[in-house]
Structure formats: C-alpha cells, structure tokens
DSSP file (Angstrom, degrees, kcal/mol; ACC not computed):
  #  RESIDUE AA STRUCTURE BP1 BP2  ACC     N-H-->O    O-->H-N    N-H-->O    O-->H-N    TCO  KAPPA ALPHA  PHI   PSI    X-CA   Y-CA   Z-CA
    1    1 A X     >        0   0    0      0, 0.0     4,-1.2     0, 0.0     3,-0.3   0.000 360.0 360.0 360.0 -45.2   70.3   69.8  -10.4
    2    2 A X  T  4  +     0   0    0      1,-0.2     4,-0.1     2,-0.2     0, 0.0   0.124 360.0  56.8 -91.4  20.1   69.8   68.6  -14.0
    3    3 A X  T  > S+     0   0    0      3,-0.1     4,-3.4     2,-0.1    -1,-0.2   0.646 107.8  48.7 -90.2 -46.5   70.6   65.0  -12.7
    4    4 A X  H >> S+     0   0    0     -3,-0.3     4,-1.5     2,-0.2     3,-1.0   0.962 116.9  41.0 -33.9 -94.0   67.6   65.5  -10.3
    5    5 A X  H 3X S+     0   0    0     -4,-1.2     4,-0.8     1,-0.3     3,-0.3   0.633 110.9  59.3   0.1 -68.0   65.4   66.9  -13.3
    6    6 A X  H 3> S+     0   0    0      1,-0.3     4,-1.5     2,-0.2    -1,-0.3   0.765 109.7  43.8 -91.7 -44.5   66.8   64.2  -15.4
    7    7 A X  H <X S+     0   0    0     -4,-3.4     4,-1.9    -3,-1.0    -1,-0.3   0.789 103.5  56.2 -61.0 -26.4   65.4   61.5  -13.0
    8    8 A X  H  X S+     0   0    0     -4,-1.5     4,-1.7    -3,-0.3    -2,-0.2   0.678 104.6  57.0 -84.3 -16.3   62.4   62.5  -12.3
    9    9 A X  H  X S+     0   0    0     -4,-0.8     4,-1.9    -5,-0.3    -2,-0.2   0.920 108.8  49.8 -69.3 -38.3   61.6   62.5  -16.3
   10   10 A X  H >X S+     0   0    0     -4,-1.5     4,-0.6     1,-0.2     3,-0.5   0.944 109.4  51.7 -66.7 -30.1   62.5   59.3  -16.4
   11   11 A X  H 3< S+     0   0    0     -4,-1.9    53,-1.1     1,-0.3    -1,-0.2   0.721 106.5  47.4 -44.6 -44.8   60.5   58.5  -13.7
   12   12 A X  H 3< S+     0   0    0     -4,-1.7    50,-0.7     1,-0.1    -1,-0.3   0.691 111.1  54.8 -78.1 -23.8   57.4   59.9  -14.7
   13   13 A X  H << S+     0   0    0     -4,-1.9     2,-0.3    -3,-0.5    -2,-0.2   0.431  82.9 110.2 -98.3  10.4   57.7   58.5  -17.7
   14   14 A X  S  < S-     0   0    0     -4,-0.6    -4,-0.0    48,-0.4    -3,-0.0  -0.515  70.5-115.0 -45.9 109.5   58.3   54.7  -16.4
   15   15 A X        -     0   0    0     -2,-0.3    -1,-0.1     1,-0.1     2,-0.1  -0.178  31.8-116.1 -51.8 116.4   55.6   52.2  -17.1
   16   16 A X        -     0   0    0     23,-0.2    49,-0.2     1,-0.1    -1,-0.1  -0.168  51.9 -70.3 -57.7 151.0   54.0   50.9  -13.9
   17   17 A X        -     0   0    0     47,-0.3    22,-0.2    49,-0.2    23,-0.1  -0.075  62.3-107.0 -19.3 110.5   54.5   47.1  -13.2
   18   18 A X        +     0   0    0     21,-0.1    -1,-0.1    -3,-0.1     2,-0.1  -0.118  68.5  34.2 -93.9 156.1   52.6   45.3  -15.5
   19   19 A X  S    S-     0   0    0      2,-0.0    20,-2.8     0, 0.0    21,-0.3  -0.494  84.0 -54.3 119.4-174.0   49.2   43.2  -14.7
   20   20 A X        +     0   0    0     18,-0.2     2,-0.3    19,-0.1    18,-0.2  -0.589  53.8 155.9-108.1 161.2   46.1   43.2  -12.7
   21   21 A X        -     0   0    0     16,-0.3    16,-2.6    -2,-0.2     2,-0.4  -0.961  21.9-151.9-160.4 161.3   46.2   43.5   -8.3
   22   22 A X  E     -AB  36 108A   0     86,-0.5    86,-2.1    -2,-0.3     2,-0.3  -0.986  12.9-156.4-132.0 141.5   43.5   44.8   -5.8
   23   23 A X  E     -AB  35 107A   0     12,-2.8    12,-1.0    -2,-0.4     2,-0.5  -0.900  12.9-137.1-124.0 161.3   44.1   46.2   -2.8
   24   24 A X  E     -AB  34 106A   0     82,-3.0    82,-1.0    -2,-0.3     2,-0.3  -0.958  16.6-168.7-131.2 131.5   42.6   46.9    0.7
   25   25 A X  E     -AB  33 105A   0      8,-1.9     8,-0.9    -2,-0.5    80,-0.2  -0.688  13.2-137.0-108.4 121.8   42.9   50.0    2.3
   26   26 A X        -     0   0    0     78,-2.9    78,-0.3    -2,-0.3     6,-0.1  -0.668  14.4-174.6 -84.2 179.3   41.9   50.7    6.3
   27   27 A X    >   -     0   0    0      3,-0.4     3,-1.2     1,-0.4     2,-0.4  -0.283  42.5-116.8-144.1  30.7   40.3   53.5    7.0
   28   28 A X  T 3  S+     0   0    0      1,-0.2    -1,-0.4     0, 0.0    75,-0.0  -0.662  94.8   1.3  66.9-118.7   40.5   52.8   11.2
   29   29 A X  T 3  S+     0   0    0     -2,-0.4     2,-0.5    -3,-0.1    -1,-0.2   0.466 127.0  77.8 -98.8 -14.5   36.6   52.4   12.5
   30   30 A X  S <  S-     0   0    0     -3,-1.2    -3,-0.4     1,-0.2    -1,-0.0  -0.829  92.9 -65.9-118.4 132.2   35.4   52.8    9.2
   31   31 A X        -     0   0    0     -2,-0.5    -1,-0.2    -5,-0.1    -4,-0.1   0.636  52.2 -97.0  36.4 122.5   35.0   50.8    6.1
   32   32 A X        -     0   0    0     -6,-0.1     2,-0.5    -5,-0.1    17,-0.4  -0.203  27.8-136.7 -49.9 170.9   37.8   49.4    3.9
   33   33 A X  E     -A   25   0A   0     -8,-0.9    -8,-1.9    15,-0.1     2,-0.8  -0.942  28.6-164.2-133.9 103.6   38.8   51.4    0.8
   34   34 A X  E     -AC  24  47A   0     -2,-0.5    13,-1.8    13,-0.5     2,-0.2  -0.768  10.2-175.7 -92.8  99.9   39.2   48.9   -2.2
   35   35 A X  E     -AC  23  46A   0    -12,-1.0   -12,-2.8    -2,-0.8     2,-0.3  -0.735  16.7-152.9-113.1 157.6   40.8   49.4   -5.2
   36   36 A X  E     -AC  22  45A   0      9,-2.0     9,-3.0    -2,-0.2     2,-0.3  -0.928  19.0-161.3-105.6 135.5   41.4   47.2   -8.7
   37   37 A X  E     + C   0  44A   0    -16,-2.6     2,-0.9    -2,-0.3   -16,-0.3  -0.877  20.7 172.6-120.4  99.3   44.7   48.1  -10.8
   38   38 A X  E   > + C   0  43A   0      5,-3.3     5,-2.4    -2,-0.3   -18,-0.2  -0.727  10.9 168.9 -89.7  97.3   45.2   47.1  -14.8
   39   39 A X  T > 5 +     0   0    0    -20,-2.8     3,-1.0    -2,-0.9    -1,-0.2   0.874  68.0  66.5 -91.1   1.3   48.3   48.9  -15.1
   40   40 A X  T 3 5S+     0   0    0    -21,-0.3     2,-0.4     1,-0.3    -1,-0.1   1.000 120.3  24.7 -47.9 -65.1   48.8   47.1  -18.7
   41   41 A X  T 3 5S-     0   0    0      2,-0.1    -1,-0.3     1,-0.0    -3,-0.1  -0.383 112.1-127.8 -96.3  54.0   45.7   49.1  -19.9
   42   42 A X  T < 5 +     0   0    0     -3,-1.0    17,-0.9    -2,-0.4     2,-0.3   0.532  63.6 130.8  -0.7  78.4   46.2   52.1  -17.0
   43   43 A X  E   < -CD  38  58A   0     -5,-2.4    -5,-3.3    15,-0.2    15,-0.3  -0.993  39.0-164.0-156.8 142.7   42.6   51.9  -15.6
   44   44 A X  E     -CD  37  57A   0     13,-3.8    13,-1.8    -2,-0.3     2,-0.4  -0.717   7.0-152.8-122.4 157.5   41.6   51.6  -11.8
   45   45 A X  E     -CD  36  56A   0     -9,-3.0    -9,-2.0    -2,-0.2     2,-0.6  -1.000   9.8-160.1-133.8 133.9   38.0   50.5   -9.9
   46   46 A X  E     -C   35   0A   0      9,-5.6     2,-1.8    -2,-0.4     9,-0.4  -0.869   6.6-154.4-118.0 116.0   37.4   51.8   -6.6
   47   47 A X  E     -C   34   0A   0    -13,-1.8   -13,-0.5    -2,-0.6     2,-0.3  -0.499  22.1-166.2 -77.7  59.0   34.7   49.8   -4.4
   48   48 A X    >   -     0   0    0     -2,-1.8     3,-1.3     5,-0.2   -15,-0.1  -0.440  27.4-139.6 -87.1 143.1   33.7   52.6   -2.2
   49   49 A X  T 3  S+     0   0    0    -17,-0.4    -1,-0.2    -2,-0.3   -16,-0.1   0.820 101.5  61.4 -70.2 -25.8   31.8   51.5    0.7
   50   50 A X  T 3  S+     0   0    0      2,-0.0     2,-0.3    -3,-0.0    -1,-0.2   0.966 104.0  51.9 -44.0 -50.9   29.4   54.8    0.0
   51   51 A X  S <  S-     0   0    0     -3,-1.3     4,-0.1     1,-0.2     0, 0.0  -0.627  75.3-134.1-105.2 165.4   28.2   53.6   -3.5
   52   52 A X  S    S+     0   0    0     -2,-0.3     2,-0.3     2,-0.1    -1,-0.2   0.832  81.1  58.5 -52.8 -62.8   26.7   50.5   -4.8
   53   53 A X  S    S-     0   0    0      1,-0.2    -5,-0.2    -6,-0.0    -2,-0.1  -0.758  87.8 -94.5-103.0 154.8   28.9   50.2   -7.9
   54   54 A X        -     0   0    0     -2,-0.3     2,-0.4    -7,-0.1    -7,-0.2   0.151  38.2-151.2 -14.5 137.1   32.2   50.0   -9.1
   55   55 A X        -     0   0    0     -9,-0.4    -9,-5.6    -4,-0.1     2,-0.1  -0.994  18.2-132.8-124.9 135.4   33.8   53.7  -10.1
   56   56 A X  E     -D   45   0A   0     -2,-0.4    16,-2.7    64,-0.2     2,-0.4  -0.348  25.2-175.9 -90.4 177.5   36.2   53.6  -12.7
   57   57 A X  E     -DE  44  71A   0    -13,-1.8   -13,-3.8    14,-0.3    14,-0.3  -0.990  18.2-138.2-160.7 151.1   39.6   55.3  -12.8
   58   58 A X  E     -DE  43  70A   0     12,-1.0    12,-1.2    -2,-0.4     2,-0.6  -0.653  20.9-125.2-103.5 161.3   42.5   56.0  -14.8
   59   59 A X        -     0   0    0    -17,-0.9    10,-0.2    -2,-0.2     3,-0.1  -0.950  23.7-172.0-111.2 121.8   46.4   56.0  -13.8
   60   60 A X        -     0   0    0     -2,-0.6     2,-0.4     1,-0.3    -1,-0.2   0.965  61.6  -8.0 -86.3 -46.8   47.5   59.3  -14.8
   61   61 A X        -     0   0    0     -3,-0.1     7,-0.6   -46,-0.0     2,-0.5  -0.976  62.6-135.8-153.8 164.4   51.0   58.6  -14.3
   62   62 A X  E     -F   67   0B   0    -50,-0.7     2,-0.5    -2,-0.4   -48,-0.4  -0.777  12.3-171.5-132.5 165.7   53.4   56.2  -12.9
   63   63 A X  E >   -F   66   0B   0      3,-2.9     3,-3.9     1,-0.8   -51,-0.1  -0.928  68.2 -69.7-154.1  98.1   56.4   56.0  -10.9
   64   64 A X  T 3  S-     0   0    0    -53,-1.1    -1,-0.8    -2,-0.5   -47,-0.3  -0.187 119.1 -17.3  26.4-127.0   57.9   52.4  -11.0
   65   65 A X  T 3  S+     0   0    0    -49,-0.2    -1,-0.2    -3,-0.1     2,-0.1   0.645 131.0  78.0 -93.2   1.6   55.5   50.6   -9.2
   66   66 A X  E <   +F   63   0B   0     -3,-3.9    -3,-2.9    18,-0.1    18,-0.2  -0.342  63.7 173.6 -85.9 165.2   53.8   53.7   -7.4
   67   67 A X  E     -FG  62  83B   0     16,-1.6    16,-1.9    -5,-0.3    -5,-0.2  -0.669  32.1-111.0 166.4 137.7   51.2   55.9   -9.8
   68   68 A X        -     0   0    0     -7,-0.6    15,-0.2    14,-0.2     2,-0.2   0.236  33.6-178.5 -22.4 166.3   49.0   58.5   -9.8
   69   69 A X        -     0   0    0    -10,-0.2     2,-0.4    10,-0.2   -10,-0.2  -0.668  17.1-166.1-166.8 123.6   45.3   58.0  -10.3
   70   70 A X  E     -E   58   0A   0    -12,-1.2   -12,-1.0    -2,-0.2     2,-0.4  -0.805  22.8-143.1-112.7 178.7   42.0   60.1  -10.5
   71   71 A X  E     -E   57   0A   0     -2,-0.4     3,-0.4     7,-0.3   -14,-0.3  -0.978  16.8-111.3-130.9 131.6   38.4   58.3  -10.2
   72   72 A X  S    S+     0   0    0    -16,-2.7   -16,-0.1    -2,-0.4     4,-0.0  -0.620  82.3   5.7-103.3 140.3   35.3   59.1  -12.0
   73   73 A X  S    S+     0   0    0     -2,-0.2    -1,-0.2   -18,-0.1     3,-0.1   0.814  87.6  99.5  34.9  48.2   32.4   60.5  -10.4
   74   74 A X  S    S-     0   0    0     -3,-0.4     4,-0.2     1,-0.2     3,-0.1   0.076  94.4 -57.0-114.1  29.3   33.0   61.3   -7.2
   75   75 A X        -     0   0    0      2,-0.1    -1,-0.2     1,-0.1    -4,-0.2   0.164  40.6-100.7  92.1 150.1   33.6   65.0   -7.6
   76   76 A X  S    S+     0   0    0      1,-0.2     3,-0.1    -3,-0.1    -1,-0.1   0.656 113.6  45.7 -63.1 -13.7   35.5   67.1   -9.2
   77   77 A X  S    S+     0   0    0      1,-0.2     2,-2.8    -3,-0.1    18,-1.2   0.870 102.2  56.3 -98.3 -41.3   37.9   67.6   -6.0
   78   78 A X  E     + H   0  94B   0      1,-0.2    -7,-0.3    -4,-0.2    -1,-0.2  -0.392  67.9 116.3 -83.1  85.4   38.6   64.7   -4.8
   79   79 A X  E     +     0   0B   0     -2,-2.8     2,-0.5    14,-0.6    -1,-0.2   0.480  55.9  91.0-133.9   1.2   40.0   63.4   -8.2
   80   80 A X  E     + H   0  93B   0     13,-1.1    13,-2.3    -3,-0.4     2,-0.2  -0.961  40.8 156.9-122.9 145.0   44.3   62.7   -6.7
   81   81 A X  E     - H   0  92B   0     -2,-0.5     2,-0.7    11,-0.2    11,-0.2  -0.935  21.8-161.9-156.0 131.1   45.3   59.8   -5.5
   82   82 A X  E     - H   0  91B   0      9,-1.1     9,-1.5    -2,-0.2     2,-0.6  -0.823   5.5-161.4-112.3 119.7   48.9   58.0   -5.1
   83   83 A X  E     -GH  67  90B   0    -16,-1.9   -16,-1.6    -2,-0.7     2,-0.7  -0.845   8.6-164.4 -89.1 122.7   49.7   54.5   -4.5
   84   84 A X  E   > - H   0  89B   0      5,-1.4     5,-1.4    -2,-0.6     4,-0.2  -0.956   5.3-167.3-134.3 107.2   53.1   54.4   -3.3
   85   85 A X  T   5S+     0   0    0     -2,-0.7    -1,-0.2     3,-0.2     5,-0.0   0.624  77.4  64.6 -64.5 -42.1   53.7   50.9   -3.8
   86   86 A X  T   5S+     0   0    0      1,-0.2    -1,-0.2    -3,-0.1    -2,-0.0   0.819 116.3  30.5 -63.6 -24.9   57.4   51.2   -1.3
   87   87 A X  T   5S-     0   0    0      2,-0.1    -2,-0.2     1,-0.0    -1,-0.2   0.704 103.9-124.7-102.6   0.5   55.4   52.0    1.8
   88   88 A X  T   5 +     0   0    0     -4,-0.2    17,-2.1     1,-0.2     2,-0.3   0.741  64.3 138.9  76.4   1.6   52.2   50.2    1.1
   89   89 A X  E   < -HI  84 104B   0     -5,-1.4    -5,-1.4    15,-0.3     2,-0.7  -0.620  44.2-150.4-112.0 142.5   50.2   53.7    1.6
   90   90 A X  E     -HI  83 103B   0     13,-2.3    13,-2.0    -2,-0.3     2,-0.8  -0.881  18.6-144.8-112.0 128.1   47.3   54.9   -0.4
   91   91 A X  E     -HI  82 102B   0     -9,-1.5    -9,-1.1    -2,-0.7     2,-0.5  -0.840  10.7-164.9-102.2 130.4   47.0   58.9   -0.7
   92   92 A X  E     -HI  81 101B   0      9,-2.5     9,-1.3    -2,-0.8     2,-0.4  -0.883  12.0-176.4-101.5 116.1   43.8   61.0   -0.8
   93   93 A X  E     -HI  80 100B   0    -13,-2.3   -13,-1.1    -2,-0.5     2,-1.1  -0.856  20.4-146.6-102.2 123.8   44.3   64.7   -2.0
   94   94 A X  E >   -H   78   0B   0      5,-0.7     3,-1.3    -2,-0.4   -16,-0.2  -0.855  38.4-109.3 -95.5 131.4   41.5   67.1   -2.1
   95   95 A X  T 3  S+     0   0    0    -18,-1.2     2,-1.6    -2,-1.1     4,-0.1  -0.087  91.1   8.5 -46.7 134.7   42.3   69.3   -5.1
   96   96 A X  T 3  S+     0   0    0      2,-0.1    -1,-0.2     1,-0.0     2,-0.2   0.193 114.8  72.6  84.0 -46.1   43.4   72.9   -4.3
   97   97 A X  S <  S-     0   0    0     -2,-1.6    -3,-0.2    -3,-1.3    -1,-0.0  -0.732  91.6-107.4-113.2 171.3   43.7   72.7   -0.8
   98   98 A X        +     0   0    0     -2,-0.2    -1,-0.1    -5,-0.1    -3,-0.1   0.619  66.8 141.8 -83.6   2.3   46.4   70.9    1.4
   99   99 A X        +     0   0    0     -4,-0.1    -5,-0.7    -5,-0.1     2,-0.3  -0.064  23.1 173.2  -9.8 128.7   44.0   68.1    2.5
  100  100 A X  E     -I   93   0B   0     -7,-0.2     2,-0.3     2,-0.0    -7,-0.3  -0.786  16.4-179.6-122.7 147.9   45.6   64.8    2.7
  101  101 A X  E     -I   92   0B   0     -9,-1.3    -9,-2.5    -2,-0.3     2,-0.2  -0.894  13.2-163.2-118.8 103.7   44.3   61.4    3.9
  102  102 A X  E     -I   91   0B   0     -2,-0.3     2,-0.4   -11,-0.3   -11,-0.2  -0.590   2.0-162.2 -77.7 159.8   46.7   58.2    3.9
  103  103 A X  E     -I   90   0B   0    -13,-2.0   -13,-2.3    -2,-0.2     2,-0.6  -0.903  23.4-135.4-117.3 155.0   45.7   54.5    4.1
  104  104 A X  E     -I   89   0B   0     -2,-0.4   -78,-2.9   -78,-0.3   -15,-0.3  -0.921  38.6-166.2 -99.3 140.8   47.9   52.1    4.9
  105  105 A X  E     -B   25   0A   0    -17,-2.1     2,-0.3    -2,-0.6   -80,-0.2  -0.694  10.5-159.8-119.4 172.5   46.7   49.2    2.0
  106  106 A X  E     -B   24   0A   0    -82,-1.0   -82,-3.0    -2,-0.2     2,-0.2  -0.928  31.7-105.9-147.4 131.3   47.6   45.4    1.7
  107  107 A X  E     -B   23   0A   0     -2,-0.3     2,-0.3   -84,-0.2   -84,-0.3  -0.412  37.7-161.9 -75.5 153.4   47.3   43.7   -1.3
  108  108 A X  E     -B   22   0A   0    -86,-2.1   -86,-0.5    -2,-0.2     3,-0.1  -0.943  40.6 -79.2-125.8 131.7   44.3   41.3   -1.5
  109  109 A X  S    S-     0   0    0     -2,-0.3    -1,-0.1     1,-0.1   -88,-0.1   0.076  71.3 -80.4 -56.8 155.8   43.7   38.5   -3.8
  110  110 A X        -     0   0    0    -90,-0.1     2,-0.3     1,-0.1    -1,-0.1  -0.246  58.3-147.3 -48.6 138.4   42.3   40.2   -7.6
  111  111 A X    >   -     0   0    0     -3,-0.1     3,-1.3   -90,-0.1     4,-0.2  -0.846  16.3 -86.3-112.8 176.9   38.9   40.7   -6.6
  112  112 A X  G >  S+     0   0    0     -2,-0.3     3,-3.6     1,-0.3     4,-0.2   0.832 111.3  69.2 -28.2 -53.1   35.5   40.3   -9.3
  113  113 A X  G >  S+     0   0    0      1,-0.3     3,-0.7     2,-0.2    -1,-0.3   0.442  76.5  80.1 -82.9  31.4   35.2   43.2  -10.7
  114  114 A X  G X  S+     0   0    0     -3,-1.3     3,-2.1     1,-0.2    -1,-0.3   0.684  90.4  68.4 -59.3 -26.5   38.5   43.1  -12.9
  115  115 A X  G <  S+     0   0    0     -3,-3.6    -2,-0.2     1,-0.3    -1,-0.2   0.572  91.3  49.5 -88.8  16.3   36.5   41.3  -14.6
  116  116 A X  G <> S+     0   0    0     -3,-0.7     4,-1.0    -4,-0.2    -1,-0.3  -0.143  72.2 111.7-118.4  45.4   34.3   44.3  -15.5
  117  117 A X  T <4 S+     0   0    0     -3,-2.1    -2,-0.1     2,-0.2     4,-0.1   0.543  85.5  49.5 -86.0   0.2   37.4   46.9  -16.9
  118  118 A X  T >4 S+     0   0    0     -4,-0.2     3,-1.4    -3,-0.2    -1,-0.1   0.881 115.3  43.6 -68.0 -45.4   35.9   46.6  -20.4
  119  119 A X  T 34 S+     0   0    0      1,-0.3    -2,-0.2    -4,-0.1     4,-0.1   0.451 106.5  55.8 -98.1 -24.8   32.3   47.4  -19.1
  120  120 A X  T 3< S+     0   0    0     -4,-1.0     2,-0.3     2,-0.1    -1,-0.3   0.526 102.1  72.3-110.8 -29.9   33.0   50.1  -16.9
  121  121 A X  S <  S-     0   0    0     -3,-1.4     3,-0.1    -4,-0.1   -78,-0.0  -0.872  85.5-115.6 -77.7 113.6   34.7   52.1  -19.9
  122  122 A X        -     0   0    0     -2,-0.3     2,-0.4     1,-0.1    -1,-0.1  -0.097  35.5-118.0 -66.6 160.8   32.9   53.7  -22.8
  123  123 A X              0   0    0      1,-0.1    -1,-0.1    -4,-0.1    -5,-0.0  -0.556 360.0 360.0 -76.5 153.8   33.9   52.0  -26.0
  124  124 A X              0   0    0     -2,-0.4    -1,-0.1    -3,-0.1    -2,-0.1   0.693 360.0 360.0-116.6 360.0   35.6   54.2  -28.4
C-alpha cells in the first residue's frame, strides 16, 4: 500500500513533457474539440466551436505525459478535464456529479493561437 501511495506522489508531482502540441478531439456529428498545450509554462487554449475566441486554461496537474486541466469561462462546473496522453482520449467531467464525456483526440500540427499564450493571460 505505501508503494502505491508512494507512486502516485511521484506521479502527481512529475512535470508533463515539455513544449507546445494541439490537438483535435471528435465529438461524432458534431464539431471538433481543439485544444493548445504549453506544458513548459502549464497553460492550455481551447477553440470551442460555441465561442468566437480562444479560452484559456491552466494544467493543474500532470501525470507523465497525461494532465489535468480546468478552462476559464465556461462555467464554474465544467472546469475538469484529463488528457491521457497513453490512450489518446480527452476527458470532460462535470464537477460534482458523475458526468463524463471522452473524446478520442489526435495530435494536429501546433495551430495559431500558441502564438497568443502571453495575450490570453493577465500580466502579473
């Protein structure tokens, strides 16, 4: 048991894989789901086919090349999401309840807007 434990700290506390990637997510009849990943500076963009712009996102935590992630403005519920990097699958959690929605993703060449993860971010 305290080998268990003992892995899973290290785990959580692994850096993801370093550098920038995008991925494209299906979602069956509907839309792609697109996301951008810096995991040097642990900050995400999601291209959701609802809004007009970019939403940014943080990587809360990482798990080798898999990590956590919430997204900013799109509600307070829909705020987990896991990229688990061994299967290819992107998970959507609604907070609180046992909701889940996977994607199956493929990575996709970096798309434009990496090039707005300063601008998307307040400065501090």
């Amino acid at each position: 048991m305290r080998f268990v434990l003992a892995a899973a700290f290290v785990l959580a506390v692994h850096p993801a894989a370093a550098g920038q990637f995008s991925l494209r997510c299906d979602d069956g009849p509907h839309q792609p789901l697109i996301f951008t990943f810096d995991t040097d500076a642990q900050k995400a963009i999601y291209e959701s086919p609802a809004q007009e712009q970019p939403l940014p996102g943080t990587i809360l935590r990482s798990f080798g090349r898999s990590f956590l992630f919430s997204v900013q403005m799109i509600g307070p519920d829909f705020t987990d999401f896991v990229w688990d990097h061994a299967a290819s699958r992107m998970e959507i959690g609604l907070r609180g309840t046992p909701f889940r929605r996977s994607f199956s993703c493929a990575e996709i060449p970096l798309r434009p807007v990496a090039d707005q993860f300063e601008s998307l971010w307040p400065k501090r």
